[in-house]
Steps between C-alpha positions, in 0.01 A plus 500: 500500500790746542344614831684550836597149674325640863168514259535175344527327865235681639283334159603172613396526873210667347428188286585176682854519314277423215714665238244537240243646735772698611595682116151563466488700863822641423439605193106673629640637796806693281218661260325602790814638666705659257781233594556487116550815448717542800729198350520689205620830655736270769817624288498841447706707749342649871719769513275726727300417822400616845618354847179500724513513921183401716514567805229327689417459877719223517693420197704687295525399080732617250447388121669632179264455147682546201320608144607630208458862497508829746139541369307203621728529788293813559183327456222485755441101413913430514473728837222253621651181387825600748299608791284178463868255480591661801206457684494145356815416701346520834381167433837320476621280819848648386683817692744643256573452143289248299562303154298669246291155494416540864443909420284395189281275718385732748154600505309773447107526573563111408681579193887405424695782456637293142097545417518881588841526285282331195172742531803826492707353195090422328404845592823702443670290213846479634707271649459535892801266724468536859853457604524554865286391805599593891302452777582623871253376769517752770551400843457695835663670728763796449498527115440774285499464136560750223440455087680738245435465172728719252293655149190493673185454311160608566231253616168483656537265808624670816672154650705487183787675363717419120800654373775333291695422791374368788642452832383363861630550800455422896647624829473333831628570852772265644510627855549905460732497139229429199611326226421570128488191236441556143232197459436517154613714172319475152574640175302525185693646231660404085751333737231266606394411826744432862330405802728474813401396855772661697 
C-alpha cells in the first residue's frame, strides 16, 4: 500500500491479522484520512515549525511541529494542531523525552496525535513531522518553574506559549541555596529539531 508501517499494524489488529480484511480497512481508513496524501507529501523538506509549551496544573509539555513554510506556520489550524500535541502528552506514563511513536500515540479528546497530524497535512496540504515530544510531570514541594520561548508567536490559549525556541526550566530549594536546572531545551529551526533533557 505504500502507507506508514504503524498504520498497516494497527489494520491488522483491526482485522484479526486478516491481511485482506486488513488492505481493504487500510486502504478506507487512508481516503478518509488524508494518509495518502500525507505519504505523498512525506518527502518534501519541513524547514519551518513552532516549539509549543503547556503548562498545566501539574505537567509541563514541550513539542516542536515542523511544516514546510513560515506561512502555515502562522496558521490558526497549524497553531491548533501544536497546542492540541502538547496537551496530548499529558497522557503518557513517561516523564521526560518520548520516542516520536510514544509522542504520536498520545491522545487527544480520544484522538492520536498521528490522526491530528493527518486532518493538518488534509487541511493545509503540506507535509507536517512532529519531531520532538517532552513531558515534565510536576511534583511538589519547593519548585518553581519558568518557560521562555525565543520568536514568540501569537496564540489564543492563555496556558500556552510558541516561539522557535523553546526552553523549560525549574528551581527548587535545597536547604537555604536554590538550585537552577535547565530541564528541557527545544529548537525548531532549517537546522531541524534538538531536544535535550539537561
Amino acid at each position: 500500500t505504500g502507507l506508514p508501517f504503524i498504520k498497516i499494524k494497527e489494520a491488522l489488529l483491526q482485522n484479526e491479522n486478516n491481511p485482506e480484511k486488513a488492505k481493504t480497512w487500510l486502504l478506507e481508513m487512508a481516503e478518509q484520512q488524508n494518509w495518502s496524501k500525507a505519504q505523498k507529501l512525506s518527502s518534501r523538506a519541513t524547514a519551518q515549525g513552532l516549539v509549543g509549551i503547556f503548562s498545566g496544573s501539574d505537567f509541563v509539555s514541550m513539542v516542536s511541529v515542523q511544516c514546510e513554510t513560515d506561512f502555515v506556520s502562522k496558521n490558526s489550524k497549524f497553531v491548533d494542531l501544536v497546542h492540541q500535541s502538547s496537551l496530548a502528552l499529558q497522557t503518557s506514563k513517561i516523564n521526560g523525552i518520548l520516542s516520536p511513536e510514544n509522542g504520536l500515540s498520545s491522545l487527544y479528546n480520544h484522538q492520536k496525535v498521528s490522526d491530528l497530524v493527518l486532518a493538518a497535512v488534509g487541511s493545509l496540504g503540506e507535509n507536517i513531522q512532529p519531531k520532538s515530544f517532552y513531558i515534565h510531570k510536576l511534583q511538589s514541594g519547593n519548585q518553581t518553574y519558568a518557560s521562555y520561548v525565543h520568536r514568540r508567536s501569537n496564540n489564543e490559549h492563555d496556558d500556552f506559549i510558541l516561539g522557535a525556541i523553546g526552553q523549560r526550566q525549574y528551581c527548587r530549594s535545597a536547604g537555604t541555596a536554590p538550585a537552577t536546572r535547565r530541564i528541557s531545551y527545544c529548537r525548531a529551526t532549517v537546522q531541524g529539531t534538538q531536544l535535550q533533557d539537561c
